[in-house]
C-alpha positions as CSV (number, residue, x, y, z in Angstrom):
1,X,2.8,-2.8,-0.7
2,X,0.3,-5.3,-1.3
3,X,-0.2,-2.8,-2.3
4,X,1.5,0.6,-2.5
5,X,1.7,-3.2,-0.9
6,X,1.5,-2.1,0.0
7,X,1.7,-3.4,-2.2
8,X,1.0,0.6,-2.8
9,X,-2.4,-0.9,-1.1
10,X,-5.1,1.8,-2.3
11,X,-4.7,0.6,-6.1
12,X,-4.3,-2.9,-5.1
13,X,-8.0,-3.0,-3.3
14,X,-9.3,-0.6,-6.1
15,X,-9.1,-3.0,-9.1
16,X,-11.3,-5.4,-7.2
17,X,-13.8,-1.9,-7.7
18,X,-13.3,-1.8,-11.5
19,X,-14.2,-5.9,-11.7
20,X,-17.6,-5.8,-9.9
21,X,-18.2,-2.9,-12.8
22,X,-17.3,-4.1,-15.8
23,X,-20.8,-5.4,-17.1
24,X,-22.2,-1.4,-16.6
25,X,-18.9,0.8,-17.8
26,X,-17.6,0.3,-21.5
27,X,-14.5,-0.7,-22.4
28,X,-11.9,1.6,-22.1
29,X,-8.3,1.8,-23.9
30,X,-5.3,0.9,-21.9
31,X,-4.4,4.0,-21.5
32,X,-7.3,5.4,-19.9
33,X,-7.4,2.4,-17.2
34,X,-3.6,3.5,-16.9
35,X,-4.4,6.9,-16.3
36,X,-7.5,6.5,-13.9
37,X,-5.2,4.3,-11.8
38,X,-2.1,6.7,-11.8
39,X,-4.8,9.9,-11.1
40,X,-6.7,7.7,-7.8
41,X,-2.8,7.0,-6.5
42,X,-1.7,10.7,-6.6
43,X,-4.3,12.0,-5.2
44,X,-4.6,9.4,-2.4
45,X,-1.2,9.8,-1.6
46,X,-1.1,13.5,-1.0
47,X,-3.5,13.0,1.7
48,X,-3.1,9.9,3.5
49,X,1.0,11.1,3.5
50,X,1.1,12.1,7.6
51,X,-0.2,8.6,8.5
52,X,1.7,6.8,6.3
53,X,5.1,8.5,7.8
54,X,4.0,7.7,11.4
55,X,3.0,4.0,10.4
56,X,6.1,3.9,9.5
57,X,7.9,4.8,12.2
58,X,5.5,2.6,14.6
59,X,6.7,-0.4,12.5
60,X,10.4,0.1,13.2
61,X,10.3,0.8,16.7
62,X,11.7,-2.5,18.0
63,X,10.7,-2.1,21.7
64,X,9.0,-4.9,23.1
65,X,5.5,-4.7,23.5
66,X,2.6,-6.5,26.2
67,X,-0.9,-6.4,26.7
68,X,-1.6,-4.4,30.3
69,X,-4.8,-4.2,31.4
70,X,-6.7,-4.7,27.9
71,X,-4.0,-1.7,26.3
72,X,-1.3,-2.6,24.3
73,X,2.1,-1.0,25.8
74,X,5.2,0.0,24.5
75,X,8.7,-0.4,27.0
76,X,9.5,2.4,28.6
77,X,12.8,3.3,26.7
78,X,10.3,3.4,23.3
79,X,10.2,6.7,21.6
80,X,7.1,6.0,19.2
81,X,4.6,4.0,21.3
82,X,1.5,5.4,19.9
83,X,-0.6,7.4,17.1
84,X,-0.8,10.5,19.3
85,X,2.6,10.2,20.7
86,X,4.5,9.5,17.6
87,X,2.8,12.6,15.7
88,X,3.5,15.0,18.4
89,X,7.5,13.3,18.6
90,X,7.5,14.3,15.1
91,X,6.5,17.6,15.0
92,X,8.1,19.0,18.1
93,X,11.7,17.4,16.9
94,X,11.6,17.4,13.1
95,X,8.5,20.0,12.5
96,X,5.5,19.8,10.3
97,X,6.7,19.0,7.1
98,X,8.1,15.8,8.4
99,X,5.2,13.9,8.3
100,X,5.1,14.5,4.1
101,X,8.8,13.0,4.6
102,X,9.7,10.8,1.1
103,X,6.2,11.8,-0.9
104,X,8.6,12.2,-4.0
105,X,9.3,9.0,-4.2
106,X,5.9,7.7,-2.5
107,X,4.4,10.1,-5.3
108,X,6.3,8.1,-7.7
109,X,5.2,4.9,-6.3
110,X,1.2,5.5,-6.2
111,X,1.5,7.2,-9.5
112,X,3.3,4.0,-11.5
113,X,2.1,1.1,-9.1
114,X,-1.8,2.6,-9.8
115,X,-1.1,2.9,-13.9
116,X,0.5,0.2,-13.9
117,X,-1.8,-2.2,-12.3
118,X,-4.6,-0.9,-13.7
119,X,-3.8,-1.2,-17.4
120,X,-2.8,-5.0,-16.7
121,X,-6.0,-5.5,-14.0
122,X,-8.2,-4.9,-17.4
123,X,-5.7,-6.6,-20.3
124,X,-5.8,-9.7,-18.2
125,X,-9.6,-9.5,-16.7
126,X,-10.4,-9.6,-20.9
127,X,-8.3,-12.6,-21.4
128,X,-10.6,-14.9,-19.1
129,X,-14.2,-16.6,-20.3
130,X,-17.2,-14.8,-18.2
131,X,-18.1,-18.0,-16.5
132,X,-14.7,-18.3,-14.5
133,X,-15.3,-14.9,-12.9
134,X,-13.6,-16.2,-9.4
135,X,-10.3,-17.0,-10.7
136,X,-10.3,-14.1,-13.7
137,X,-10.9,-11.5,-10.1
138,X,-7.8,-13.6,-8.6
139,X,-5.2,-14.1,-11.5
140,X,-5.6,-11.3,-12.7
141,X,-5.8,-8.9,-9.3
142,X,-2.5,-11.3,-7.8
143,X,-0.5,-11.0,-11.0
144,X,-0.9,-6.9,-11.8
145,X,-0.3,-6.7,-8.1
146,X,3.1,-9.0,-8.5
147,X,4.0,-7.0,-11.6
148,X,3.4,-3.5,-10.2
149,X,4.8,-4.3,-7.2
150,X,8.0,-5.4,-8.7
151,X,8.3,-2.9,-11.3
152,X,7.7,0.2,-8.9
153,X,9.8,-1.3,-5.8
154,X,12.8,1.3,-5.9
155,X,10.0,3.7,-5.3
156,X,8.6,1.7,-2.5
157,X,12.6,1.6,-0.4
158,X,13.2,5.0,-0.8
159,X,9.8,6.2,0.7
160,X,10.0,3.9,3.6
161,X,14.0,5.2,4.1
162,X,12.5,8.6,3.7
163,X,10.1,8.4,6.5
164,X,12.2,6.3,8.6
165,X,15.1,9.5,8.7
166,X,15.0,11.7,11.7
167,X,16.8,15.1,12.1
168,X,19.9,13.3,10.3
169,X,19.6,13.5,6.4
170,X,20.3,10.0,5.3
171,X,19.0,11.2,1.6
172,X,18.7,14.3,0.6
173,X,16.9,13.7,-2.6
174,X,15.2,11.3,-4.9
175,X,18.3,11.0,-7.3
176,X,20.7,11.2,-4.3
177,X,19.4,8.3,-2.5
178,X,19.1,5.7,-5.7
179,X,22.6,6.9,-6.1
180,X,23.7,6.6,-2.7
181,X,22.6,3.1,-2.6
182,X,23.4,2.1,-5.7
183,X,27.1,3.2,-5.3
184,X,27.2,1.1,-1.6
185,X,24.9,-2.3,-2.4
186,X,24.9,-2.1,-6.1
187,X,21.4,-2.4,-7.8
188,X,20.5,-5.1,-6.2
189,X,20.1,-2.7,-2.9
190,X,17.1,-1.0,-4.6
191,X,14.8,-4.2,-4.3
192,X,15.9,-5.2,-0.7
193,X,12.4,-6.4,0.8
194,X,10.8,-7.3,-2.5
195,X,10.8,-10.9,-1.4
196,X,8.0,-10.2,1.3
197,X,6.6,-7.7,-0.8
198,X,5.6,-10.5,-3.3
199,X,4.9,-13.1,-0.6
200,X,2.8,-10.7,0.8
201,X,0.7,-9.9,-2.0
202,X,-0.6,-13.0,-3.8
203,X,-2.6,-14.5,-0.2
204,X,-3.3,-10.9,0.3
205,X,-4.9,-10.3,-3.0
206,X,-7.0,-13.2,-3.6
207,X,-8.1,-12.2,0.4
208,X,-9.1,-9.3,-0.6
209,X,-11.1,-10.2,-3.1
210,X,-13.0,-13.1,-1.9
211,X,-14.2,-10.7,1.0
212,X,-14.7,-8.1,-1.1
213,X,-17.0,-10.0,-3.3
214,X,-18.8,-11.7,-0.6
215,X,-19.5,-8.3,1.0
216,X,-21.2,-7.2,-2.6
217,X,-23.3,-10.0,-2.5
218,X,-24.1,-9.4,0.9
219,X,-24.7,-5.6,0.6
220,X,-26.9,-6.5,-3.0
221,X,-29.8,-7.7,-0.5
222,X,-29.6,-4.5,1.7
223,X,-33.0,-2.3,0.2
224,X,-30.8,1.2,1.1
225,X,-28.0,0.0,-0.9
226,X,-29.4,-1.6,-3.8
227,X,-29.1,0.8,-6.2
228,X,-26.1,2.3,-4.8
229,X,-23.0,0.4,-6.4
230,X,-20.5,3.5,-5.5
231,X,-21.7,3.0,-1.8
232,X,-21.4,-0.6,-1.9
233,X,-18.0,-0.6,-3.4
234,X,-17.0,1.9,-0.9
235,X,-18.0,-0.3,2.1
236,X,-17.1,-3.4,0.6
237,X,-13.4,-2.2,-0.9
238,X,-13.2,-0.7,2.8
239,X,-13.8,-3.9,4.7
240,X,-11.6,-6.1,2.2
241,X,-8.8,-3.9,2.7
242,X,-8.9,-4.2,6.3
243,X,-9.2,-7.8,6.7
244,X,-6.5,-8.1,4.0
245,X,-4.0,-5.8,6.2
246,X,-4.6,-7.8,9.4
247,X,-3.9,-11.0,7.9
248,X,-1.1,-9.7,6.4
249,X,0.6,-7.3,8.6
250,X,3.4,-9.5,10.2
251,X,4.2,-9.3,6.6
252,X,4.4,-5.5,6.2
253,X,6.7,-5.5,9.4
254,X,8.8,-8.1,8.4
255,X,9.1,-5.7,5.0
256,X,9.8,-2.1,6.3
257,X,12.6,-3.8,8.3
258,X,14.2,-5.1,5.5
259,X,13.9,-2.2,3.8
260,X,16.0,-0.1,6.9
261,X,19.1,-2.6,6.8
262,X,22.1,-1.9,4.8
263,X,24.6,0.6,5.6
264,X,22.9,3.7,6.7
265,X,20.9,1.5,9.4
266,X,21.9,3.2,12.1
267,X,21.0,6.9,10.7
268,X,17.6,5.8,11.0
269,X,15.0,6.1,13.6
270,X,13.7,3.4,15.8
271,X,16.7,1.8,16.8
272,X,16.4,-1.4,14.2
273,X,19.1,-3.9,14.4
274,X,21.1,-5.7,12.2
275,X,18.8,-8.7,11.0
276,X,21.2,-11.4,9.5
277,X,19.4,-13.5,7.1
278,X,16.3,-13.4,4.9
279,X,12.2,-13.2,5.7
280,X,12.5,-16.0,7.5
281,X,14.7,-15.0,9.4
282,X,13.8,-11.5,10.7
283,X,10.5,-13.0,11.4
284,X,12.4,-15.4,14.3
285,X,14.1,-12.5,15.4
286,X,11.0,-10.5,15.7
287,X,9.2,-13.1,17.8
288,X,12.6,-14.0,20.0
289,X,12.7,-10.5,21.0
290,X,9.5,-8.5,20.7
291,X,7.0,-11.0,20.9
292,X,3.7,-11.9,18.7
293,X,2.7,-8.3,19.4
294,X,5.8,-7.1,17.4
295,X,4.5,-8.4,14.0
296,X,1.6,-6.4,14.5
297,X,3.0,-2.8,14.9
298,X,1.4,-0.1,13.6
299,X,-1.5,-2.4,12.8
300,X,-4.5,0.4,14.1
301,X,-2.6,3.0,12.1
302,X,-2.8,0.8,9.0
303,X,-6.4,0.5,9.7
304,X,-6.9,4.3,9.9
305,X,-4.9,4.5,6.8
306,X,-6.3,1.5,4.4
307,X,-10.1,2.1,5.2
308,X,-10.0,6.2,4.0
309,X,-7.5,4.8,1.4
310,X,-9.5,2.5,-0.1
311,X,-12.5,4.5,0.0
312,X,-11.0,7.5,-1.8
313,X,-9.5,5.6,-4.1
314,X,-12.9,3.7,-5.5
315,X,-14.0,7.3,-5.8
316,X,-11.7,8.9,-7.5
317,X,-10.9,5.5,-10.0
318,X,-14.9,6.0,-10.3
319,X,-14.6,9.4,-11.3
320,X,-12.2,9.0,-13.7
321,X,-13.3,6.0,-15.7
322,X,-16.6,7.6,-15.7
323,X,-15.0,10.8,-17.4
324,X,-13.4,8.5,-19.9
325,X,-16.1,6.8,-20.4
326,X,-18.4,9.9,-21.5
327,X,-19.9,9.5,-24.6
328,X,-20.0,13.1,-25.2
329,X,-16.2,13.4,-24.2
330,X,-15.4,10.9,-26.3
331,X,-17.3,12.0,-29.5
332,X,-14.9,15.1,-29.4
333,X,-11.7,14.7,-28.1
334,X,-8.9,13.1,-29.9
335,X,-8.4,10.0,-28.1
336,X,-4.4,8.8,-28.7
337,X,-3.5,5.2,-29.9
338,X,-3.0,2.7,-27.1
């Protein structure tokens, strides 16, 4: 996840959001920022589950893939070789509910990677002098990322394993799978893929927020959207997120098949093959057998899930900071120590 990397990615591109409006919303405590971060990632994830399940799946299909005729094609023998075609293979052999497969544990993940983030996002954007504005946006966007994404990384496995089962139950629940893994690969099996994960996240950050930035100023000279900063954040969060993903996708790819080694492999969908050796390696193996075109799997159903994502989450980090930061809230309610 550059996000919920990704890491979770809708609170990753949000704290770039929260930056640009410093100057007009007060300060809040750390728990609030905590709070509005773990509210935007529940809520986002309860919607933007279904896609999330068949991005998933696109990423470990390990068919080889070409370029015919301007389309990009799957082999023959592929089982998920497209948006439409995966979400109807899912439905009509697992039903319905299968595409909320593993949203307790991706639950888990928004909820903690977006409070998590958050809280540090605003500790460490305090720590830096107003003049170095670029690198406070950087540091401190790359290092709650690197934090969150670490801390919340169990969380991050056991969604993708989640999504990844078919009709076989490889986990039956939340507690069943930590232990399940734990009692196979020891603890160390929780984090496998963390090393992309991080990789992933410090280029992607500081990506995404030099776009997003130059996009504000950009926008700023736009008469429509002048005095619209929720609209401007909105389109500007949307497009950093999305150049972000595509410069970081082989990445992603690289991570969710890491994440589907180990000894239930084989239970899962997509036919993914023993990968011996780290990032590096995978990514050799990736290129040997599927081609350029195989780092970049699932990339349009990324799109169609980080552009929504992002936007919702500016909106509902917006609403809640705003509710916090309510003078007549704030004059009446108990407010507990940070």
């Amino acid at each position: 996840m550059a996000s919920p990397s990704s890491s979770p990615s809708p609170a990753a591109s949000s704290s770039s959001s929260s930056s640009s409006t410093t100057s007009s919303t007060p300060k809040l405590a750390p728990w609030q920022n905590a709070a509005s971060g773990a509210f935007a990632g529940v809520v986002n994830r309860a919607i933007i589950a279904p896609i999330d399940v068949i991005k998933i799946r696109l990423q470990i299909e390990t068919a080889a893939l070409s370029l015919r005729q301007g389309r990009l094609c799957a082999a023959a023998d592929a089982k998920y070789t497209s948006i439409a075609g995966t979400l109807r293979t899912v439905v009509r052999e697992e039903g319905p509910a299968a595409l909320w497969k593993g949203n307790v544990a991706a639950e888990c993940l928004y909820l903690s990677y977006g409070a998590i983030q958050f809280l540090l996002y605003h500790e460490l954007e305090a720590r830096f002098h107003p003049q170095y504005r670029d690198v406070q946006t950087l540091a401190a966007g790359a290092v709650s990322g690197c934090v969150a994404t670490a801390a919340t990384y169990p969380f991050d496995l056991l969604r993708t394993q989640f999504a990844a089962q078919g009709r076989e139950r490889v986990h039956r629940s939340l507690v069943g799978g930590v232990r399940a893994i734990v009692a196979r690969e020891g603890v160390a099996g929780l984090y496998r893929g963390l090393a992309p994960s991080l990789v992933q996240i410090v280029p992607g950050m500081g990506l995404m927020f030099w776009v997003h930035g130059r996009a504000q100023l950009a926008l700023r000279h736009v008469p429509r959207l002048h005095d619209h900063a929720t609209v401007r954040d909105v389109v500007a969060g949307s497009l950093a997120g999305a150049v972000s993903k595509m410069a970081m996708m082989p990445l992603d790819v690289v991570r969710k098949r890491q994440q589907v080694q180990g000894p239930h492999r084989t239970r899962f969908v997509g036919r993914v093959p023993h990968y011996a050796g780290g990032m590096g390696a995978i990514l050799r193996t990736i290129l040997r057998r599927e081609g350029l075109l195989g780092l970049y799997r699932g990339l349009l159903t990324s799109l169609l899930k980080t552009v929504p994502s992002s936007a919702l989450t500016f909106v509902l980090v917006g609403q809640a900071r705003r509710f916090f930061a309510d003078p007549r809230r704030t004059a009446t309610a108990t407010v507990p120590s940070a």
